[in-house]
Every structure is written in structure tokens, then in C-alpha cells.
N, C-alpha and C positions, 0 to 999 in steps of 0.2 A: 584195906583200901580206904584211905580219908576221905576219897571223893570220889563220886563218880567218873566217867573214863569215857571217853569218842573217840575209836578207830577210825578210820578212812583210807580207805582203799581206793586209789585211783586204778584202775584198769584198762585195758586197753580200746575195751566198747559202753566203759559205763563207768560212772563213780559211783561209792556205795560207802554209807557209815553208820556206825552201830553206837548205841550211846549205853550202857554200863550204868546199875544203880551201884551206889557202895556199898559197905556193907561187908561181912564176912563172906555171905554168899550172894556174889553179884548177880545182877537178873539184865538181859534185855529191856529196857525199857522204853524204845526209838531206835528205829531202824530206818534205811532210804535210800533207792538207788535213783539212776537217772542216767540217759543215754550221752555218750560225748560224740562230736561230730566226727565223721571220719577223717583218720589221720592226724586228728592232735593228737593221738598216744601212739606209737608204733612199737612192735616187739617189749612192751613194759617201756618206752621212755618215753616222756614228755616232751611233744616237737611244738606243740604249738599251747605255751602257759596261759594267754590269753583267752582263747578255746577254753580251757578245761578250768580257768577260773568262773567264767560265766554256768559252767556247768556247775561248777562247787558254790556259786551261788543262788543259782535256782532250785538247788538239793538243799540247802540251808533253809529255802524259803516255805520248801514243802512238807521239809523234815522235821521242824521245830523244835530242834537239837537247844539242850539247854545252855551250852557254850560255844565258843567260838574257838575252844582250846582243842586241839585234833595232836594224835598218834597216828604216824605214817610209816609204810611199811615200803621196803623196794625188792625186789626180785626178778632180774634180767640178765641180758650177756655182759652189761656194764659192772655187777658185781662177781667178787673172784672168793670162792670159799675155798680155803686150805686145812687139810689138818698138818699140820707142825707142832716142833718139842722144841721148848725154849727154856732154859737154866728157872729155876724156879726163883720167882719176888714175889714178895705180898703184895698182894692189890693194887695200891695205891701208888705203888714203885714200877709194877710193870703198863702199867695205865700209862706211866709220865714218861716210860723210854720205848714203848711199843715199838714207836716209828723207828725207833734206832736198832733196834732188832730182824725186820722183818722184810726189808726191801728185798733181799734173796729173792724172797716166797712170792713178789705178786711182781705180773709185767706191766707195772705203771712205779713213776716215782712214789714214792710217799707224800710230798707234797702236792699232790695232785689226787690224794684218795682220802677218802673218811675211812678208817679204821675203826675194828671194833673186835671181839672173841668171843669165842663161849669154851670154857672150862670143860675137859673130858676127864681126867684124869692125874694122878703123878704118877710117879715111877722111879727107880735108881739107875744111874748110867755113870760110868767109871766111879762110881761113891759120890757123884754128884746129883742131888734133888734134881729132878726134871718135871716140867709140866707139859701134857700132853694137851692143843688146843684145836677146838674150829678158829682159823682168823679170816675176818672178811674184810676185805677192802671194796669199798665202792667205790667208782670214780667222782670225786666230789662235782666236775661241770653236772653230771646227769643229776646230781641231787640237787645242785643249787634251780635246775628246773624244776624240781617238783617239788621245794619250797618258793620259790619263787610262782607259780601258778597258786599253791595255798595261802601264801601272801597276799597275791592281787584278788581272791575273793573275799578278804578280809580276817580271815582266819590262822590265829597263832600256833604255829607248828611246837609241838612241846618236848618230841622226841623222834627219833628215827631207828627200827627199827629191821633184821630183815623178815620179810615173809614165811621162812620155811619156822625159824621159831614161832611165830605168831601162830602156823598151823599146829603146833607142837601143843600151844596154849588152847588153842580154840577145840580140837577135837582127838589130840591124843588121850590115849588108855593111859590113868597114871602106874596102870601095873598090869600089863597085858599078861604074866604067868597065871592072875587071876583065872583069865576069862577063858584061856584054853588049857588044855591038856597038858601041854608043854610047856616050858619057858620060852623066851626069844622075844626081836624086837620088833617093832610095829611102823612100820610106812605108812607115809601120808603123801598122794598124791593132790594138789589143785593142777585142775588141769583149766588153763581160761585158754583164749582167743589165741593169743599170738606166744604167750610164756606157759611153761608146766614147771613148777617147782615140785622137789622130791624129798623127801626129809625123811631120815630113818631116826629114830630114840629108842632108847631102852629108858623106859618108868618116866619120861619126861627130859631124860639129857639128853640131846640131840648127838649122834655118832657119823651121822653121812648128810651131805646136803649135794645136789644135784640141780643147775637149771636147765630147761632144755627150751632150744628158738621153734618151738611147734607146739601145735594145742588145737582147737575147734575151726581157727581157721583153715589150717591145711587141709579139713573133710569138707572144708566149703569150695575151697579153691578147686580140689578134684573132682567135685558135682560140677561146677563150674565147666571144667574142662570137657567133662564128660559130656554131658547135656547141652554143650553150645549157650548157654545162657547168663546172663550178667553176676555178678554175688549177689547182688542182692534177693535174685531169685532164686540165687542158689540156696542161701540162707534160709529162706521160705521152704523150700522141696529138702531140708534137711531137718527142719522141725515137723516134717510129715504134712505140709501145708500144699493141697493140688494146686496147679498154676497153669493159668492157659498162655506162658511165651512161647514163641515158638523158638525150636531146638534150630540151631543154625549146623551147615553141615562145616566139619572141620576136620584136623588128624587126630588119630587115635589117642584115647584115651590115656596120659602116663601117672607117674607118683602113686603107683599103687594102685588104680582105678582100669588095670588091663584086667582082659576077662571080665568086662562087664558089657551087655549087648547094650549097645547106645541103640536110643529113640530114633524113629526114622525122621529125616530133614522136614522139618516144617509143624512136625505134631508135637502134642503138648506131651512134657517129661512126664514119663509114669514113677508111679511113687519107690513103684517095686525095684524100678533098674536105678533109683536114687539110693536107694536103701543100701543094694550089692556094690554101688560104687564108696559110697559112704566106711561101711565097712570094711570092705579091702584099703582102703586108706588108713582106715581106725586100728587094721591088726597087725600092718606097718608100724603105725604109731605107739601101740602094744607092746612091741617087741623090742624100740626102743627102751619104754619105761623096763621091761623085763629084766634088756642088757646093763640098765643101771645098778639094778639089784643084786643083778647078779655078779658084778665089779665090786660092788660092798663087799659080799659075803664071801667073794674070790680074796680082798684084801687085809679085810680085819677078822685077827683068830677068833675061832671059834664062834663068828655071829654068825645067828641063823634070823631067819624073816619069818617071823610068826602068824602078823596078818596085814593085808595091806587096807587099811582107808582110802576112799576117792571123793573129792571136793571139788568143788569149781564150775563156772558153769559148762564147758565144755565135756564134763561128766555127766548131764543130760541125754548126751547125744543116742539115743533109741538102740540099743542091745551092747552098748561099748561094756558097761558093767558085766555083764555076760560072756562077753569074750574075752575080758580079763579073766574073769574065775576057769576060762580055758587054756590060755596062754600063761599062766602064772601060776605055780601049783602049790598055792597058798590061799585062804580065804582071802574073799575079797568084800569089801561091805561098804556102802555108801558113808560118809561120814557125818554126822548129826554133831552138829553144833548146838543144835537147840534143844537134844537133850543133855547134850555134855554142861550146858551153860542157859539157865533156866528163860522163859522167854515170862513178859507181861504182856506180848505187844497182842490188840487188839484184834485178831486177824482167824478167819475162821483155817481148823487144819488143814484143807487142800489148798489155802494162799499158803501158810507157813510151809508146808512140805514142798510148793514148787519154788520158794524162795531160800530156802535154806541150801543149798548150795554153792548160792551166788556170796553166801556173808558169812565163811568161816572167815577168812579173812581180817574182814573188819574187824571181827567179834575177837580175835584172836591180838586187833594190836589194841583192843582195848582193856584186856588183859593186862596187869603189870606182868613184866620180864626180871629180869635177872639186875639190881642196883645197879 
């Protein structure tokens, strides 16, 4: 790496960037999040640039990041990952005809999308070379907003990348047969607010990518419902925090949050019936991510899931880790970025440990990728 590197990860309830020393082996050395208002970001896309540049500029101000040059990452329902096989070109040939190749494979024109791929494999098909690809296409309006917002805070976008690689960089095993018993490939869950990206690799090459429209919010929205109370209380009574609103009476509980005994009208939500709503939403949510895996391993021969990582901040959420390792019958382990990718930053262990969830991300597009 010639130079140091600044990821930035815009998110749905926060911005966060990580700034990269160079070097053989890069360290942390600046880190910074900050709150965005509600609803400049929805489900992963930028509604309101304005918004979320004033945000990227008071994170600049606090952060005292040594450039203004940022790696940006996207991962939402506006980007489409495929794998397809396409007649095999060197590099530089199929970079230049991509668009001419691939319109089949995504439901948007090609001049309306940023394209890009990741390499899996070759293969022979009728005696002709084939290359086996991820190819993603993002719809270019939704990107021209999240340069267009890192523009208006002044700051030069250098690259674009997607997310579920970034996670591949920031806290995959580069050789998960090491670490277990067996061979197989290793998932990497970020689970944030409103988006959960899913990325399956073997050794670092990415083999499945998956985004899913749910994450932290949906266990807010069903406290919400449950308990008769605004999100933002809900959000409180879901970090474990008592509140004295009161519970408004309403209809029963749904999304997952039935079978939980609601609070009587007028008293304040107890922690305990927050908790049992919280979770029956979470192991809904669970079995999603499960159903994803399990569609991997249904479709590509012989992959097996060896462990799964969890990132993000909606991986906080109070026994969720817990009832994956029940729902998923594969280790489950929080994912460490800041052991994977060494840290300098200032900060005693129980700040780095509650913040190291929230900045695989970053850390991961501050990582170089694939030329």
C-alpha cells in the first residue's frame, strides 16, 4: 500500500470512517462515527445528500482524518449480484465489452447501472474457456447520490466499492481449514439498521453474496408495536434502557412479536416483555439469514459452511449471537476487525470492544481490493 487509505461507510443511522496507515501491514490509525438525521438514508440509499453531507462534514471535523480522499462502499436493494459464465477475455478486453455482455443478467439497462465483477473461477464448456463470475451492477442514480452527498462535504470519492467484499477484507479467515477441523467456507454477516449484507468466501474469494431489506430496525419497529410506544423509545427499551412512557393500548402484537404478554395500558414497558418481543422478531430474522445459507449450499456442489462471522451494529442486539449458534448449526462468532486489522487508535478496551462492530466496514473499504 503506497499510502495510507479512508473507508467511509455511510449507513443508515450513522456515518463512520476509518483511516489505514501504509505499510506492509496496515494499522488503524483514525477512526469516527456520527449520527445522520432521520431519514437522509433509508434502506442503504441516500434520500436526502444534503443531510448526510453536513454529517460527513462534522465527522471530518472530529475525526481529523489526514485526507479528504475516501473509499465508498454500497450494499442495498439498488445493487443486483449475479453469478454468471461468460466466454473467457483477458482483463483488460472484458472490462471494455462487460456492458455488451451482460444486459440478460440484470433488470435494469446497462446504461443506467455501474458495473463491476469478481472472478470465481474457469472452467471448459463445448472446448471453449469459460470464466465463472460474481457481476454486480448498481444502479448508477442511487450512486450518483452517495457521491454526490460526499462531494457537497467536500471530500473526493477515489473509488467505489461493494460492501459484502469490503467485509471479506475487513474480517474474513484468509484460511478457515486452518482454524477448524474440517475444510469449508466462512460467512460473514453485517447486520445494520435497515440493510444485512451476507457474503460467503472460501480463503478470501468471495463465492455467494446476498442483501437482505431487514436488520436492527425491524426488532425496533416490533418493540414499537408491542409496547404502544414511539421508536425512539423503542430503541432505548431495546439497548436494555428502563423508560417511563407510557404503553398506549392498541392490536395485538404482529412481525414476529406474537406470544409476547404486552404491558398493561398506561404503565411503563418492562424490560423483560421487551426482551421476549425483541427476540421472537430476531429468530424470524435468524431464519431468514439461515434460509440464505442454506440456498448457497443447496446450489453450489459441494460447499459446506464452516463458520459464520457476525458484524454490524444490529449484531449488538442482547442474545441475537446466541440464538444464531441455535438456529444455525455451525459456529457462530462475532467478527473482530480489530484483531484481523491491527488498531493504534487511542482508546481504552471496553470503547474499542463496543465500537468494533460498527467499523468492519469501513476498515474493510479501506483495504485495497482487487485492481
Amino acid at each position: 500500500m503506497a499510502k495510507g487509505r479512508i473507508g467511509l461507510d455511510i449507513g443508515s443511522t450513522a456515518v463512520r470512517a476509518a483511516e489505514l496507515s501504509a505499510g506492509t501491514q496496515p494499522t488503524v490509525v483514525r477512526a469516527a462515527q456520527g449520527p445522520l438525521p432521520p431519514s437522509a438514508v433509508e434502506n442503504g440509499e441516500v434520500r436526502d445528500p444534503a443531510a448526510v453531507s453536513d454529517a460527513l462534514r462534522e465527522l471530518w471535523r472530529r475525526g481529523g482524518f489526514s485526507s479528504g480522499q475516501v473509499w465508498l462502499g454500497v450494499g442495498n436493494q439498488r445493487v443486483i449480484v449475479r453469478e454468471i459464465a461468460l466466454p473467457f477475455l483477458p482483463e483488460k478486453e472484458l472490462k471494455a465489452s462487460l456492458s455488451l455482455q451482460v444486459q440478460e443478467f440484470i433488470p435494469m439497462p446497462v446504461d443506467e447501472a455501474v458495473l463491476d465483477y469478481d472472478p470465481i473461477g474457469e472452467f471448459e464448456q463445448d472446448d471453449r474457456k469459460m470464466l465463472r463470475m460474481l457481476l454486480v451492477a448498481a444502479q448508477r442514480a442511487m450512486v450518483d447520490q452517495v457521491v454526490q452527498a460526499v462531494s457537497g462535504a467536500g471530500l473526493e470519492p477515489m473509488g467505489l466499492d461493494l460492501i459484502p467484499f469490503a467485509l471479506v477484507r475487513a474480517v474474513g479467515t484468509p484460511d478457515v481449514s486452518m482454524d477448524l477441523e474440517e475444510g469449508g467456507e466462512e460467512a460473514i454477516i453485517d447486520i445494520g439498521a435497515h440493510v444485512t449484507n451476507i457474503v460467503v468466501h472460501d480463503r478470501g474469494d468471495t463465492r455467494f453474496v446476498r442483501i437482505l431489506p431487514s436488520g436492527g430496525r425491524d426488532v425496533t419497529t416490533a418493540i414499537a408495536r408491542a409496547a404502544g410506544v414511539d421508536d425512539a423509545v423503542a430503541e432505548r427499551l431495546k439497548r436494555g434502557d428502563e423508560v417511563d412512557a407510557p404503553v398506549a393500548e392498541g392490536p395485538e402484537p404482529t412481525d414476529g412479536s406474537e406470544g409476547a404478554a404486552a404491558p398493561e395500558a398506561g404503565a411503563p414497558p418492562r424490560l423483560q416483555q421487551v426482551r421476549q418481543v425483541a427476540l421472537q422478531r430476531a429468530a424470524a430474522f435468524v431464519d431468514e439469514i439461515r434460509s440464505s445459507l442454506e440456498f448457497y449450499t443447496a446450489q453450489a456442489r459441494e460447499a459446506r459452511i464452516a463458520r459464520v462471522l457476525v458484524t454490524g451494529g444490529g449484531s449488538k442486539l442482547e442474545g441475537l449471537i446466541d440464538l444464531m449458534r441455535q438456529r444455525i448449526p455451525v459456529p457462530v462468532d462475532p467478527g473482530r476487525v480489530f484483531l484481523h486489522v491491527p488498531s493504534e487508535l487511542a482508546e481504552s478496551e471496553e470503547a474499542m470492544a463496543a465500537a468494533e462492530p460498527f467499523f468492519a466496514v469501513a476498515v474493510g473499504l479501506a483495504i485495497p481490493g482487487r485492481a
